[in-house]
Structure formats: C-alpha cells, structure tokens
N, C-alpha and C positions, 0 to 999 in steps of 0.2 A: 449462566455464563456462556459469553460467544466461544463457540471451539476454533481454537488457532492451527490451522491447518499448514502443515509443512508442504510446498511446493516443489522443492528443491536442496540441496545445500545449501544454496545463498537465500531463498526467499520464501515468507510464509504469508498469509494471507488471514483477514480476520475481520470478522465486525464491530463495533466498538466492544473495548478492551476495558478490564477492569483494572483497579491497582494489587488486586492478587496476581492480574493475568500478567502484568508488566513485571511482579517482581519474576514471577516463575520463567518468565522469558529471558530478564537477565541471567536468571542463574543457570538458564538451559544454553548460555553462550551466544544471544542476539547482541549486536554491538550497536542496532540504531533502529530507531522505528517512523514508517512514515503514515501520516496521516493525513489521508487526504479529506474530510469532513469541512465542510464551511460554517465556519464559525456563529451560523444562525441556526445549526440544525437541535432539534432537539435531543438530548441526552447524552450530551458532551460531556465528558470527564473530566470536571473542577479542575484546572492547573493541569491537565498531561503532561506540559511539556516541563514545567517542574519537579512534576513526576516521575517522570520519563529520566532527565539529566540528572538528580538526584540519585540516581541507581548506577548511574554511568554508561547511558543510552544515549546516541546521537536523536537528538529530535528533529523532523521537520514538519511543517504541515503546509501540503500543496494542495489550499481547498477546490477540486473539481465536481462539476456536474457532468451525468454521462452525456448529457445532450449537448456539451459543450466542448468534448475530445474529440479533438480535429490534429493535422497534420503536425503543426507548430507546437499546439500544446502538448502532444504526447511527445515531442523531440526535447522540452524540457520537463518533464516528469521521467521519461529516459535518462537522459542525462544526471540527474537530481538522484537517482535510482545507484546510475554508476557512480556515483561518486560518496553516497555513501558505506563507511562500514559493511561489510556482513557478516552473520547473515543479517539480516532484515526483515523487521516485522513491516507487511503494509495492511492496513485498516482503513475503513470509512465506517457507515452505520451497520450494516448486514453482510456482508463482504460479495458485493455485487461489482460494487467499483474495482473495489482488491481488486476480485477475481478479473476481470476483465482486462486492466491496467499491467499485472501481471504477466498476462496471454499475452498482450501486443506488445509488451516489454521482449517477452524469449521470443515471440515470433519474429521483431527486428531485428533481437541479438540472432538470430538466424540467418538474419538475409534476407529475410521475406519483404514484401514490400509493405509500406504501413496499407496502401488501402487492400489490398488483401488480409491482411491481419486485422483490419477491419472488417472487412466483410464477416470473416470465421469468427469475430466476438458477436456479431447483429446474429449471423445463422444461430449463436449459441442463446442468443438471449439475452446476452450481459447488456446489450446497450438496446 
C-alpha cells in the first residue's frame, strides 16, 4: 500500500491509492481527491472516480506528464487545486508528480515565480 503523506492542512500527496486508502482518507476528513494519472498508465484503479464520489469525495483527474508542466499548464492544475474542497488528496503512480505539483502549487501560492519554482522542483529531482 502507497503511504499517503500529509503536506499540510490542506494537501496530501500519494501514489496510486487503493479503495482501503480512499475510504480511510474520507473518514480522516479529505473532501476531494485529485488525480493526476493518464488514463493509459498502468495500474489504475477500476472506476476511482466512482469510487472516490461514492464516499463523498470531489473527483478530478488532471492527466499530466512531468515533461509536459509548463507555465500554462501548471496555471490550470493551480487553479483546479484552488478550487477544489480541502483538504485534498493528490496522487499519480509513485507520488513523484504529487510531489512535485504540490511544491510549485505552495511555491506560487507564495509568490514565488513559476520558473523559479521550477527550477527548485528539477534541483529536487521531481521533474
């Protein structure tokens, strides 16, 4: 089982998610899960996102590749972010994405600029 690491108040982070992990996250008080995974990757979880709504979980799935977060598309995975519920699970396969997505999420609710918060996710390795 992937460990769902807490980030914050609002955000936790994770690699693909079982349906133990999802009920255990509703009842630990998550009100939406985002998953960022494309839909060809392998070991997707049969139905999540009826999974997920069934428990009373906002779903979304913003399928990204890292090699494809750029300026635009992290401005709507931000946004997507804000606007859901918290707190918030976010997931992909390993929590590489998560993590990464995460970082440049707080680093722009920061202030920080996106290619700087860029840079500090490539120094870290996530991308």
């Amino acid at each position: 089982m992937n460990i769902v690491r807490k980030i914050n108040d609002q955000l936790a982070i994770a690699g693909q998610i079982t349906p133990d992990q999802l009920k255990q996250i509703a009842d630990e008080g998550y009100k939406s899960v985002l998953n960022l995974r494309l839909p060809d990757e392998t070991g997707l979880l049969a139905d999540e996102q009826e999974k997920t709504e069934f428990l009373g979980l906002y779903y979304v799935n913003f399928p990204t590749k890292t090699e494809d977060i750029n300026h635009q598309s992290m401005l709507q995975i931000y946004q997507t972010i804000v606007e859901l519920p918290k707190p918030t699970l976010i997931h992909c396969d390993n929590s590489i994405r998560s993590a990464a997505i995460v970082l440049l999420y707080i680093a722009i609710k920061q202030g920080i600029t996106f290619e700087k918060a860029l840079q500090k996710v490539i120094t870290l390795g996530l991308i």
